[in-house]
N, CA and C atoms of all chains as a GROMACS GRO file, in nm:
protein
  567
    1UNK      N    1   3.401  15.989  18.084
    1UNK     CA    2   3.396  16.092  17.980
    1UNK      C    3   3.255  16.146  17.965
    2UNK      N    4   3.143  16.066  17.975
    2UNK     CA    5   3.002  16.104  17.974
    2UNK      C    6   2.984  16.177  18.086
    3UNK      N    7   3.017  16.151  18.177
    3UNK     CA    8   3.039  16.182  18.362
    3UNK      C    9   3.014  16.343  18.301
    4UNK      N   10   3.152  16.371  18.247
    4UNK     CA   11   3.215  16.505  18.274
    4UNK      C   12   3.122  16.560  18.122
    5UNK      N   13   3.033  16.535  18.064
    5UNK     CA   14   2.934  16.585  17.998
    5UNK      C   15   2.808  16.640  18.035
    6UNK      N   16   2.776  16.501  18.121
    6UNK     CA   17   2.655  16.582  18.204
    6UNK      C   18   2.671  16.629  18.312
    7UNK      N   19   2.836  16.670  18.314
    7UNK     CA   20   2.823  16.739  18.489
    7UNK      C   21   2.818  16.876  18.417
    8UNK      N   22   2.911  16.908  18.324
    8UNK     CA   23   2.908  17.090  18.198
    8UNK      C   24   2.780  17.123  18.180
    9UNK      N   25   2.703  17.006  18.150
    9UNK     CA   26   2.515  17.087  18.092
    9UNK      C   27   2.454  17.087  18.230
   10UNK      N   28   2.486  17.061  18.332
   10UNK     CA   29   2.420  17.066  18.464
   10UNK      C   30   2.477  17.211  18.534
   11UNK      N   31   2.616  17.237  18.508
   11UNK     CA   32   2.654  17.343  18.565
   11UNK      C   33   2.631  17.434  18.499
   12UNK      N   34   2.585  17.452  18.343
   12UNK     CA   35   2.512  17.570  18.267
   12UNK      C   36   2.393  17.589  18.312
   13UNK      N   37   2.307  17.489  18.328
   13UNK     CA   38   2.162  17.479  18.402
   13UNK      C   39   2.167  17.573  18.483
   14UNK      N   40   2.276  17.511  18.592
   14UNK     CA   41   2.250  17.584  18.709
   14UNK      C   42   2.297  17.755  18.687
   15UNK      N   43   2.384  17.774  18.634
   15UNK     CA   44   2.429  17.894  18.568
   15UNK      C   45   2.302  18.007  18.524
   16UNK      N   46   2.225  17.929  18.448
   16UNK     CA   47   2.090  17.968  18.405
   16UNK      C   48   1.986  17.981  18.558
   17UNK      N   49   1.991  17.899  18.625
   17UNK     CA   50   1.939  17.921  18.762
   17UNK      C   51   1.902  18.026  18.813
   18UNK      N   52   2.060  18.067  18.834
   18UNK     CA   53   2.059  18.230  18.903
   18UNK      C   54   2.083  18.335  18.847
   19UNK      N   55   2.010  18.316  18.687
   19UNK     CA   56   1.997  18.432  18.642
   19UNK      C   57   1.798  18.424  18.673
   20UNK      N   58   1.755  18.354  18.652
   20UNK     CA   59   1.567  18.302  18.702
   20UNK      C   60   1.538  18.331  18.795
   21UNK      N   61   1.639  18.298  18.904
   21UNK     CA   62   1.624  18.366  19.031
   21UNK      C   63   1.628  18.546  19.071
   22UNK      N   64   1.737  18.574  19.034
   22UNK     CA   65   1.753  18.731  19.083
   22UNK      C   66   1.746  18.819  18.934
   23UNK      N   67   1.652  18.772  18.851
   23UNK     CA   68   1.606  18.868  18.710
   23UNK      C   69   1.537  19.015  18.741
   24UNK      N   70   1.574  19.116  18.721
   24UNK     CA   71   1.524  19.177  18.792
   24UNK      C   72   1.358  19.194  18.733
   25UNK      N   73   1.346  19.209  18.617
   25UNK     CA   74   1.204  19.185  18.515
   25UNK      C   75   1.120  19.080  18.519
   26UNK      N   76   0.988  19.037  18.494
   26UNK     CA   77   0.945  18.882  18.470
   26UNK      C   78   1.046  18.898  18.306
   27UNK      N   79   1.049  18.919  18.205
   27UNK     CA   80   1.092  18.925  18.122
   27UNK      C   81   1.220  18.827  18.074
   28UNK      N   82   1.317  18.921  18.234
   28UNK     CA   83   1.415  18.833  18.205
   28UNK      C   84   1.386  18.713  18.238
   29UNK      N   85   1.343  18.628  18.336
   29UNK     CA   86   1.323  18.538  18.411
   29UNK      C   87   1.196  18.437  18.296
   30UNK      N   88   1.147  18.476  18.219
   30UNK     CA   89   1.122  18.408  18.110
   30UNK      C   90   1.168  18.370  18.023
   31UNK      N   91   1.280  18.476  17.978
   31UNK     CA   92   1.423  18.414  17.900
   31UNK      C   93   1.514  18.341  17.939
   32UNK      N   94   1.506  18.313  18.066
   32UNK     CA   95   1.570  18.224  18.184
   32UNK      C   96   1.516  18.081  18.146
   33UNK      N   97   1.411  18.090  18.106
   33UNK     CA   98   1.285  17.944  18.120
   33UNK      C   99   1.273  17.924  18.016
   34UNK      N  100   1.317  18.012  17.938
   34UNK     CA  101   1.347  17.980  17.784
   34UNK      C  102   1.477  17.827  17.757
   35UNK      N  103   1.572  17.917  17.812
   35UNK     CA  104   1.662  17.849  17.804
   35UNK      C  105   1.722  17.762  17.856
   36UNK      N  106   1.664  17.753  18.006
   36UNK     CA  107   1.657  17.616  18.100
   36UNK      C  108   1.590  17.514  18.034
   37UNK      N  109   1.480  17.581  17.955
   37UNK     CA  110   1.410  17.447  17.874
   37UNK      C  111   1.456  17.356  17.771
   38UNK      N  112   1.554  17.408  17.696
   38UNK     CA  113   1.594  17.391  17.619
   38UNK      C  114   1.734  17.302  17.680
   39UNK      N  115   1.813  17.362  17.755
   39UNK     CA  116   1.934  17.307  17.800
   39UNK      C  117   1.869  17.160  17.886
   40UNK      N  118   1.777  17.139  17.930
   40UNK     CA  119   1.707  17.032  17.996
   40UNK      C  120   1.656  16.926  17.892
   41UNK      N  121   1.595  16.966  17.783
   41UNK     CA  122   1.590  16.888  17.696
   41UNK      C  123   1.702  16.759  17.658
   42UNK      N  124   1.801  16.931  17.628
   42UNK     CA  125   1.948  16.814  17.569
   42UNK      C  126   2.016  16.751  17.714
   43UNK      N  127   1.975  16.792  17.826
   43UNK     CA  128   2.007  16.678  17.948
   43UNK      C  129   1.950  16.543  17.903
   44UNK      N  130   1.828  16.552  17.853
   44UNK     CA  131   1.718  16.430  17.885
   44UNK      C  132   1.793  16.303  17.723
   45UNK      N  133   1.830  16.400  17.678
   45UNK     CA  134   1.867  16.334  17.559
   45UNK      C  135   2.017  16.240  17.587
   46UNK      N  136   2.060  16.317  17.671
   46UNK     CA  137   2.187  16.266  17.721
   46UNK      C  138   2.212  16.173  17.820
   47UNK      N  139   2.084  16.185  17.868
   47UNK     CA  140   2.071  16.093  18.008
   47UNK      C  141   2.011  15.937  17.928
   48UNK      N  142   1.919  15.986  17.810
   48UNK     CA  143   1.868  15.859  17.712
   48UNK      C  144   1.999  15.765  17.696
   49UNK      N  145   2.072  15.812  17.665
   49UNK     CA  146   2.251  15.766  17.618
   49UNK      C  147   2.316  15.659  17.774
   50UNK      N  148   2.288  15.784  17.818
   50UNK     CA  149   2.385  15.682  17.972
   50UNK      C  150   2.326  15.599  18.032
   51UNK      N  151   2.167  15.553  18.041
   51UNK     CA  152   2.062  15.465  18.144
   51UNK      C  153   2.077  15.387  17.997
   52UNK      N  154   2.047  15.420  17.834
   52UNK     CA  155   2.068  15.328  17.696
   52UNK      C  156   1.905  15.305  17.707
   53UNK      N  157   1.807  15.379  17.752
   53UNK     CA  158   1.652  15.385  17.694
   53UNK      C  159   1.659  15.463  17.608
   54UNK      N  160   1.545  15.399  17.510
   54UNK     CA  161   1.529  15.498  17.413
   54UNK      C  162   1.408  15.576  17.474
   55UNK      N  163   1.331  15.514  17.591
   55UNK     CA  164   1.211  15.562  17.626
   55UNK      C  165   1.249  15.713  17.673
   56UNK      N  166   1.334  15.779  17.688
   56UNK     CA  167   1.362  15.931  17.730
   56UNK      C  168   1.319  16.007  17.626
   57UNK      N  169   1.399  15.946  17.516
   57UNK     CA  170   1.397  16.035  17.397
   57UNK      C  171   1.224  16.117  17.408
   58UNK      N  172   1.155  16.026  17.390
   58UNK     CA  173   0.970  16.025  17.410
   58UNK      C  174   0.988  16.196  17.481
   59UNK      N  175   1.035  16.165  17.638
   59UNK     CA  176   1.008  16.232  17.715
   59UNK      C  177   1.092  16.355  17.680
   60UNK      N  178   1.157  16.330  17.610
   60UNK     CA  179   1.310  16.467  17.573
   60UNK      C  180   1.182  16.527  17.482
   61UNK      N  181   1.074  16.495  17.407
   61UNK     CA  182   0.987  16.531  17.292
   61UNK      C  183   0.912  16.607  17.385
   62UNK      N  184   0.846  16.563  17.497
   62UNK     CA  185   0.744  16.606  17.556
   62UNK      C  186   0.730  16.741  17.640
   63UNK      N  187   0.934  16.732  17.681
   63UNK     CA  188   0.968  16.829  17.810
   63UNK      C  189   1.000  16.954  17.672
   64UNK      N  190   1.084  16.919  17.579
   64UNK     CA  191   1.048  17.069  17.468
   64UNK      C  192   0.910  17.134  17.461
   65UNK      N  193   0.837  17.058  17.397
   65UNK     CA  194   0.667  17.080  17.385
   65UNK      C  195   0.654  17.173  17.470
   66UNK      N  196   0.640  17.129  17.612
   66UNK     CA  197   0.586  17.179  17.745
   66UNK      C  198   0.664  17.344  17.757
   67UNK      N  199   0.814  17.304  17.697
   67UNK     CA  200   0.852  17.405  17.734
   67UNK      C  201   0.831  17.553  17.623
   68UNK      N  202   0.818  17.487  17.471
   68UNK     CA  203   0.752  17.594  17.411
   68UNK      C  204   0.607  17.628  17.428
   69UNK      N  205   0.526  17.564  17.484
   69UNK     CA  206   0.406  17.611  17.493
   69UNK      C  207   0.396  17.740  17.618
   70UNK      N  208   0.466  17.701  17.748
   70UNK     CA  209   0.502  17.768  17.848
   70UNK      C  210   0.547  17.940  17.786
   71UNK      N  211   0.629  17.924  17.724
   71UNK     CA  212   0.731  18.062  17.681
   71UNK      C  213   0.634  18.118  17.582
   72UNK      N  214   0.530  18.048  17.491
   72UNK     CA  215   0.464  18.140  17.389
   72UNK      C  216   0.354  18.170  17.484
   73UNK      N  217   0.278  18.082  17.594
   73UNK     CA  218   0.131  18.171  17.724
   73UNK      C  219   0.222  18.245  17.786
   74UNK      N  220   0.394  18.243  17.838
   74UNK     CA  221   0.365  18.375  17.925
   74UNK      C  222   0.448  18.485  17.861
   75UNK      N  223   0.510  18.507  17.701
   75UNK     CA  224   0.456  18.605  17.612
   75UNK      C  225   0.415  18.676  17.564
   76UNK      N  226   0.285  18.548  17.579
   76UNK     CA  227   0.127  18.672  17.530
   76UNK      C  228   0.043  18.754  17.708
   77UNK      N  229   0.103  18.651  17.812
   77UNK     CA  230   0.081  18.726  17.934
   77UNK      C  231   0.143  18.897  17.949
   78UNK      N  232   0.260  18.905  17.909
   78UNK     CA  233   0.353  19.000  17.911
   78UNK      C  234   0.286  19.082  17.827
   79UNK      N  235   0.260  19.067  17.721
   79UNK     CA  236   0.243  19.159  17.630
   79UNK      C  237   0.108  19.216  17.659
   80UNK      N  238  -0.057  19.119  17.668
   80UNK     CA  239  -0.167  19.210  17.651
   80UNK      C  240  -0.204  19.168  17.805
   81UNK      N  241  -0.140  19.131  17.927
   81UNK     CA  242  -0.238  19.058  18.040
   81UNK      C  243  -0.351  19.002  18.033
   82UNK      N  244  -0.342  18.905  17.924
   82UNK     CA  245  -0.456  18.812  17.902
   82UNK      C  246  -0.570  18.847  17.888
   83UNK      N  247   3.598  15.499  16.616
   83UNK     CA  248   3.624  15.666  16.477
   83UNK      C  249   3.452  15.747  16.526
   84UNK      N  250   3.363  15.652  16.538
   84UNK     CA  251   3.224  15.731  16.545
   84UNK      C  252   3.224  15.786  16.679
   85UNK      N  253   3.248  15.708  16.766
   85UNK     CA  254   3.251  15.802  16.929
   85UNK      C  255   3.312  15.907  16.906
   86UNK      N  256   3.445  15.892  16.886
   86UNK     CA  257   3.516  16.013  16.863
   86UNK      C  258   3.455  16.162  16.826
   87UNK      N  259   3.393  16.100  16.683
   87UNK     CA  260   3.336  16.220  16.663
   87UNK      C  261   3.236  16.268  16.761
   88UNK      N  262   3.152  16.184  16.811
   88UNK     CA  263   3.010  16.170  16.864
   88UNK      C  264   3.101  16.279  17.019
   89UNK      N  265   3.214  16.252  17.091
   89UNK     CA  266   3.277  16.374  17.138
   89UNK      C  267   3.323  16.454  17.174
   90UNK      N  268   3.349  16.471  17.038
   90UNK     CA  269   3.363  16.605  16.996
   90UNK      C  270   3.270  16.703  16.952
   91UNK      N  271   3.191  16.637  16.936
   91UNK     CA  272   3.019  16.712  16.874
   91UNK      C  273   2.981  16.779  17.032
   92UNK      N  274   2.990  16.667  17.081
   92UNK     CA  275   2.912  16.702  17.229
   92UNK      C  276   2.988  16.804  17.310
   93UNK      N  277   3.155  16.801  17.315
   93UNK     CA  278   3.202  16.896  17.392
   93UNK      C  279   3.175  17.048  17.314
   94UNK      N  280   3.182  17.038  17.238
   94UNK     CA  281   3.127  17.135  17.130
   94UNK      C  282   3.014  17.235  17.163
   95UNK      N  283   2.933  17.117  17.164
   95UNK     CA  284   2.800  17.175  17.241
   95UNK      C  285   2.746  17.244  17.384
   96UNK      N  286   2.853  17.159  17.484
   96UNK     CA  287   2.853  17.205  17.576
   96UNK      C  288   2.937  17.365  17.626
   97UNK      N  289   3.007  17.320  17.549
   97UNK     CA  290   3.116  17.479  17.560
   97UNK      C  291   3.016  17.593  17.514
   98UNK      N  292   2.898  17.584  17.387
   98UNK     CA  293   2.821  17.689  17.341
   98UNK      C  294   2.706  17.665  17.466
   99UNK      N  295   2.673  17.624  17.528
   99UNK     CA  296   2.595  17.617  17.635
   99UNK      C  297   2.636  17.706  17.752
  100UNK      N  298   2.789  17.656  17.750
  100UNK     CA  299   2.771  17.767  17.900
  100UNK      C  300   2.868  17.888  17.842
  101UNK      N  301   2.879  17.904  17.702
  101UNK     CA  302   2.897  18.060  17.656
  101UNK      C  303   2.754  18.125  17.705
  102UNK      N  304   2.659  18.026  17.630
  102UNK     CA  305   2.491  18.152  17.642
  102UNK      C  306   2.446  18.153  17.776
  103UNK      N  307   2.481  18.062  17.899
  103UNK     CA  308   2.415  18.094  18.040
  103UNK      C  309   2.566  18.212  18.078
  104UNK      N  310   2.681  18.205  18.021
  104UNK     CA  311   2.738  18.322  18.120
  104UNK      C  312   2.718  18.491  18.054
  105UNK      N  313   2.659  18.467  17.892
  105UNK     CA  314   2.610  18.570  17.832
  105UNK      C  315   2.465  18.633  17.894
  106UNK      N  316   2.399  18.505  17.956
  106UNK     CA  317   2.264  18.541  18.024
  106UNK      C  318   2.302  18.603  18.164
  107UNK      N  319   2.412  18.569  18.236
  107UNK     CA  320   2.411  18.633  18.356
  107UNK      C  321   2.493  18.766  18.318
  108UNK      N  322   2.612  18.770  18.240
  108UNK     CA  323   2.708  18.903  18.203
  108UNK      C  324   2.622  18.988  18.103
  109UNK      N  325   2.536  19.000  18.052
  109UNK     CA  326   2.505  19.078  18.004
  109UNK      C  327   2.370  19.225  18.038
  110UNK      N  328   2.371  19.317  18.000
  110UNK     CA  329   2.300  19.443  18.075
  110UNK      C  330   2.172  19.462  18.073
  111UNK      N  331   2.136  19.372  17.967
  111UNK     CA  332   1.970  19.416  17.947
  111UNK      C  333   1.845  19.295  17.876
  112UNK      N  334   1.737  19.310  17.868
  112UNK     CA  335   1.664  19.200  17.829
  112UNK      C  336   1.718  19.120  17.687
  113UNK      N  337   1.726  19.244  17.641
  113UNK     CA  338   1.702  19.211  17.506
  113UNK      C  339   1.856  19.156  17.443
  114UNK      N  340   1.923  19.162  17.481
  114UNK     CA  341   2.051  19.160  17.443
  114UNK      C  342   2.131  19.019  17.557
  115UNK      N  343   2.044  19.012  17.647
  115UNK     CA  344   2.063  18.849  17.709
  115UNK      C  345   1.988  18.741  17.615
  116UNK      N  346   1.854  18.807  17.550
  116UNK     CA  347   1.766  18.730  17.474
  116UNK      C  348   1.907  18.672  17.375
  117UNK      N  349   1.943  18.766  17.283
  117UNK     CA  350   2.049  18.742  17.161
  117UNK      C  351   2.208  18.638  17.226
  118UNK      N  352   2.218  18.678  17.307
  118UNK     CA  353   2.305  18.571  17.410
  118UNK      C  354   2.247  18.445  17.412
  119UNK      N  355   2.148  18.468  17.470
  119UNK     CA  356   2.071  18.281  17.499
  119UNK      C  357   2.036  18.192  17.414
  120UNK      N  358   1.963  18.242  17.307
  120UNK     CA  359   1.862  18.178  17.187
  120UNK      C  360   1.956  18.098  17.089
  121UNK      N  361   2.064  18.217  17.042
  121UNK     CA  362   2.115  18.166  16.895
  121UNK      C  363   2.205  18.051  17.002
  122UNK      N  364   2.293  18.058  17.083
  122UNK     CA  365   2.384  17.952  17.147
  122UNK      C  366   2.333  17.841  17.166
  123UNK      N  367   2.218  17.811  17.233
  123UNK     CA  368   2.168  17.736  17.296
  123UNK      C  369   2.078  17.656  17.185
  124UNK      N  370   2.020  17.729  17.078
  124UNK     CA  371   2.038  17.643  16.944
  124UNK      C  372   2.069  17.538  16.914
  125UNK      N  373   2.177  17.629  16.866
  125UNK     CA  374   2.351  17.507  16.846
  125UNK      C  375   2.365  17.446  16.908
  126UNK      N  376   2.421  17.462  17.010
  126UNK     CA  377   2.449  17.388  17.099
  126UNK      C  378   2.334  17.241  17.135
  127UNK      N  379   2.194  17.288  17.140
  127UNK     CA  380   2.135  17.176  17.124
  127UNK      C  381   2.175  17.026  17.069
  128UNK      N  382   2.127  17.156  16.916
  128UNK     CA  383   2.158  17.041  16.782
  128UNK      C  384   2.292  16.993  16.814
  129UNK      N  385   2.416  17.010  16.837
  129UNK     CA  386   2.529  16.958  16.848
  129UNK      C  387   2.512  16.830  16.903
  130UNK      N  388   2.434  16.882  17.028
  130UNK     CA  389   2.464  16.783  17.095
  130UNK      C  390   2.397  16.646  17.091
  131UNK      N  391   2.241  16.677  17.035
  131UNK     CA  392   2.146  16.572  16.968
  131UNK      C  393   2.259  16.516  16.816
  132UNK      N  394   2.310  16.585  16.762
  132UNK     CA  395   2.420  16.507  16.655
  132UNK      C  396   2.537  16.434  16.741
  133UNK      N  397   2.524  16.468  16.887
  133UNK     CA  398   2.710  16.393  16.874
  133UNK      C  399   2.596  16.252  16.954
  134UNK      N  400   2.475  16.254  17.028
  134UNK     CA  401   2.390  16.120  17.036
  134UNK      C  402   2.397  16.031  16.909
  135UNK      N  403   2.346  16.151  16.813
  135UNK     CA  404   2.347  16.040  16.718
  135UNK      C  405   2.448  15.968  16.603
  136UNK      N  406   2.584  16.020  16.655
  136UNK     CA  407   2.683  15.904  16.626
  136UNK      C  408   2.714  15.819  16.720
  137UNK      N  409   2.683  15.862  16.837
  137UNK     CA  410   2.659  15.738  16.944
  137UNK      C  411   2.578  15.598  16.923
  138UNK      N  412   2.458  15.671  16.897
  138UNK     CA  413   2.341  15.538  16.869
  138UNK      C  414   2.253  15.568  16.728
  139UNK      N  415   2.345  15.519  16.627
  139UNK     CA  416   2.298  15.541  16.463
  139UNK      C  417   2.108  15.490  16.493
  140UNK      N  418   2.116  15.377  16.555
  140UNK     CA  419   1.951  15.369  16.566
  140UNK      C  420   1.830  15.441  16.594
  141UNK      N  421   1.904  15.527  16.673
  141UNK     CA  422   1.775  15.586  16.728
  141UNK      C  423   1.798  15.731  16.642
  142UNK      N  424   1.818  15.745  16.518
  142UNK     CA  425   1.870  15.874  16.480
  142UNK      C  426   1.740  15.911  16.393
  143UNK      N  427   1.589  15.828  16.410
  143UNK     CA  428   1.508  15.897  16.341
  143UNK      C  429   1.446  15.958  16.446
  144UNK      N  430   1.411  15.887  16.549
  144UNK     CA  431   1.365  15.995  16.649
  144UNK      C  432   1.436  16.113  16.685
  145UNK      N  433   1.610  16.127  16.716
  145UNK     CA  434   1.665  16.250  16.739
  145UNK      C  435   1.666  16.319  16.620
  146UNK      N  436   1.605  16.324  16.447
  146UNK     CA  437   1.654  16.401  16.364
  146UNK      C  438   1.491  16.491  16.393
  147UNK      N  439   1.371  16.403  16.443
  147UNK     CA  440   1.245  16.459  16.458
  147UNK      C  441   1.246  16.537  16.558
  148UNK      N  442   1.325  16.531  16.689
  148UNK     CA  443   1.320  16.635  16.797
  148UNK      C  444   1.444  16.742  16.764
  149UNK      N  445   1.570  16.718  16.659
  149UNK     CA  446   1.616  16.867  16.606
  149UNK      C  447   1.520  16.908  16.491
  150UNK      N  448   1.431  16.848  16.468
  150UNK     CA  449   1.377  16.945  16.342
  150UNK      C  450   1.297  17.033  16.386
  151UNK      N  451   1.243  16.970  16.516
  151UNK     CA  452   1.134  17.034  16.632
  151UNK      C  453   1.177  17.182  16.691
  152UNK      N  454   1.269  17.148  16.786
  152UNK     CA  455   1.356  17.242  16.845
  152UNK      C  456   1.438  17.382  16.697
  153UNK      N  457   1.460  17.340  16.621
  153UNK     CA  458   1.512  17.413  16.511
  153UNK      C  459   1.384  17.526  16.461
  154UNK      N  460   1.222  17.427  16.463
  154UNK     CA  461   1.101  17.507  16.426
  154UNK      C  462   1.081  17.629  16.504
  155UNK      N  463   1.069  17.566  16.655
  155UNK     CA  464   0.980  17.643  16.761
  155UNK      C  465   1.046  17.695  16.808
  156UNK      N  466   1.248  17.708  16.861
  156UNK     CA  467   1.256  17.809  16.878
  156UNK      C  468   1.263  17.957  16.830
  157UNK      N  469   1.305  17.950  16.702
  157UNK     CA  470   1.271  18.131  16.655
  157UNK      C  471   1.145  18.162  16.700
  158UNK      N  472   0.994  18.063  16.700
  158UNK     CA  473   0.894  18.148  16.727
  158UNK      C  474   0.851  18.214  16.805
  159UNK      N  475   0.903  18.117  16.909
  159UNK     CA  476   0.921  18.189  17.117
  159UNK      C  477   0.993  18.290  17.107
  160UNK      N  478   1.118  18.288  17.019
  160UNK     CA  479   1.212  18.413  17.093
  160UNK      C  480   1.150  18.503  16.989
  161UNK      N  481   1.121  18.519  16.900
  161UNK     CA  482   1.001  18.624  16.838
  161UNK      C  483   0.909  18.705  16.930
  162UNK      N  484   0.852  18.619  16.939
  162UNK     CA  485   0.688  18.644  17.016
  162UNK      C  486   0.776  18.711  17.130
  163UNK      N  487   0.873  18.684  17.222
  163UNK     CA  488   0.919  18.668  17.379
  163UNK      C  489   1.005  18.818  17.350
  164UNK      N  490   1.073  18.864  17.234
  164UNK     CA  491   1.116  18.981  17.209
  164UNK      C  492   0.996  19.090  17.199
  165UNK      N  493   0.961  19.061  17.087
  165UNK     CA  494   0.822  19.168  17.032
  165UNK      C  495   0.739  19.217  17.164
  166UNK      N  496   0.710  19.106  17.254
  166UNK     CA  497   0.631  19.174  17.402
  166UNK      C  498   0.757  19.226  17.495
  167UNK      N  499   0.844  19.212  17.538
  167UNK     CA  500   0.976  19.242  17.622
  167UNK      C  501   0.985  19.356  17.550
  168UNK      N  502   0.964  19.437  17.448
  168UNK     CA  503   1.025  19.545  17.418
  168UNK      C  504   0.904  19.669  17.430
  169UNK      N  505   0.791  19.617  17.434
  169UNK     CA  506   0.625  19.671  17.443
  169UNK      C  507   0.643  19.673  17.600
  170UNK      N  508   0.660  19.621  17.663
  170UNK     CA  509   0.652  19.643  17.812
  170UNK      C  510   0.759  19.721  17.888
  171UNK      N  511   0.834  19.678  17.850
  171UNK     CA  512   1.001  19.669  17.927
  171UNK      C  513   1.030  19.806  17.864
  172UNK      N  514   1.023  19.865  17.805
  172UNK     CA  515   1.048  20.028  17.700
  172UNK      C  516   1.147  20.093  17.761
  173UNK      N  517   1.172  20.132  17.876
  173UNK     CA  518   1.237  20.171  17.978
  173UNK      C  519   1.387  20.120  18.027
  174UNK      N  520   1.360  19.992  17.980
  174UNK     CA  521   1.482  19.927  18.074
  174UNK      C  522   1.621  19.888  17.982
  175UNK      N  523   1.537  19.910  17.832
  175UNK     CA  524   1.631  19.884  17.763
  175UNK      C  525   1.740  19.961  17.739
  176UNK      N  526   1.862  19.932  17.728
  176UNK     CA  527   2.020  19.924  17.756
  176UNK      C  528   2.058  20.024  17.606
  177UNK      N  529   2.055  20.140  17.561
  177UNK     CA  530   2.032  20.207  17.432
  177UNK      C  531   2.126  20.308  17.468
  178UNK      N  532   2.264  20.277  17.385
  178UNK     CA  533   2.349  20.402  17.340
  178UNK      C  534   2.361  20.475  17.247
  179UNK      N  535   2.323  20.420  17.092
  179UNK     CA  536   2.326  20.493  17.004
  179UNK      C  537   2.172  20.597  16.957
  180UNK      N  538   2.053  20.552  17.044
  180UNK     CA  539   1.983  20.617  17.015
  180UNK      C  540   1.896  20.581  16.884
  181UNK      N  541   1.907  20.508  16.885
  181UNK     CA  542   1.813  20.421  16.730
  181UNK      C  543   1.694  20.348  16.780
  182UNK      N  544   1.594  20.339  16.692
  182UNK     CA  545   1.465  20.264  16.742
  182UNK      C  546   1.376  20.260  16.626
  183UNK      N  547   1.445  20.154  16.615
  183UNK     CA  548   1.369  20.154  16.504
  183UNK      C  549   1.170  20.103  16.482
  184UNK      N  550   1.133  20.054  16.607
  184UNK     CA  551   1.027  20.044  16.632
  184UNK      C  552   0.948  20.148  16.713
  185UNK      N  553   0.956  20.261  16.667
  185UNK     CA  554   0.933  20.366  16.754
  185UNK      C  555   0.804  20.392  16.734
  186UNK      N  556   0.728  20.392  16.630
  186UNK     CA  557   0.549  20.395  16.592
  186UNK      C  558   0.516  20.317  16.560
  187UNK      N  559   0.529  20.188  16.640
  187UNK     CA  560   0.422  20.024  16.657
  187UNK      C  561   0.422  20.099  16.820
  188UNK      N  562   0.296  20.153  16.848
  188UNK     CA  563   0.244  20.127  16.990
  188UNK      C  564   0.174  19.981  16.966
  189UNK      N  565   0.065  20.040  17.003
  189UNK     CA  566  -0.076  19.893  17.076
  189UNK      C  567  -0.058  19.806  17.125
   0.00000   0.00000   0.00000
């Protein structure tokens, strides 16, 4: 039953994939990385559950972080070219 | 009775997950994949950090600190990630009725 949980958030991932890939904008392809980040998170949270570490969770904290810091520098890239 | 719920939370979540990646690939334009992706993928988060934490009541102070997290920082990205996408991108956007309402914010 977990199986077929993280196989759905893996096949949205990937779903999200090939929109990152063939975006035609950086724009889109940042909203791509938006939301890969986010859907990866709740992988990591889920994967905490099935291995039963709590030590992911840590890392489920760290891979958000990374991933909002990422989306607000290339943002402000987009907007004034640094 | 708690798995149960724990999912149903989660299928929950996952179903709003791959609503917002097939809204990100089916839809026409930046800004309107943005509104597809953000609010779903939200939810769907939190769902799914709630159906963990009827799984494992223990660890539910750390998952209530990474939804309070995720709940903060995303409006601010998709803020910031709109406001420049619409300053650059001017062109590409997908506009039938002719409204704009940001029409004199250049700079």
């Amino acid at each position: 039953m977990l199986n077929v949980l993280i196989l759905l958030i893996a096949l949205s991932l990937m779903l999200t994939l090939i929109r990152f890939i063939k975006g035609p904008t950086l724009a889109d392809r940042v909203v791509a990385f938006d939301s890969m980040s986010i859907i990866a998170t709740s992988l990591l949270v889920v994967l905490s559950f099935y291995f039963n570490k709590s030590l992911y969770l840590d890392l489920a904290f760290v891979f958000g972080l990374m991933g909002f810091i990422g989306t607000v520098v290339f943002a402000k890239f987009l907007d004034k070219e640094l | 009775m708690l798995t149960i719920i724990g999912y149903i939370f989660g299928f929950l979540g996952v179903v709003l997950f791959f609503i917002s990646a097939l809204g990100l690939l089916r839809m026409p334009d930046t800004l309107t994949r943005m509104q597809a992706a953000t609010k779903a993928s939200t939810l769907g988060s939190l769902l799914i950090i709630l159906s963990i934490a009827c799984f494992m009541p223990q660890w539910s102070l750390k998952l209530i600190v990474l939804g309070m997290f995720i709940l903060i920082t995303n409006p601010i990205s998709s803020s910031i990630l709109s406001m420049s996408a619409y300053k650059r991108f001017k062109k590409n956007v997908y506009n039938t009725s002719g409204a704009d309402a940001l029409k004199g914010e250049e700079s």
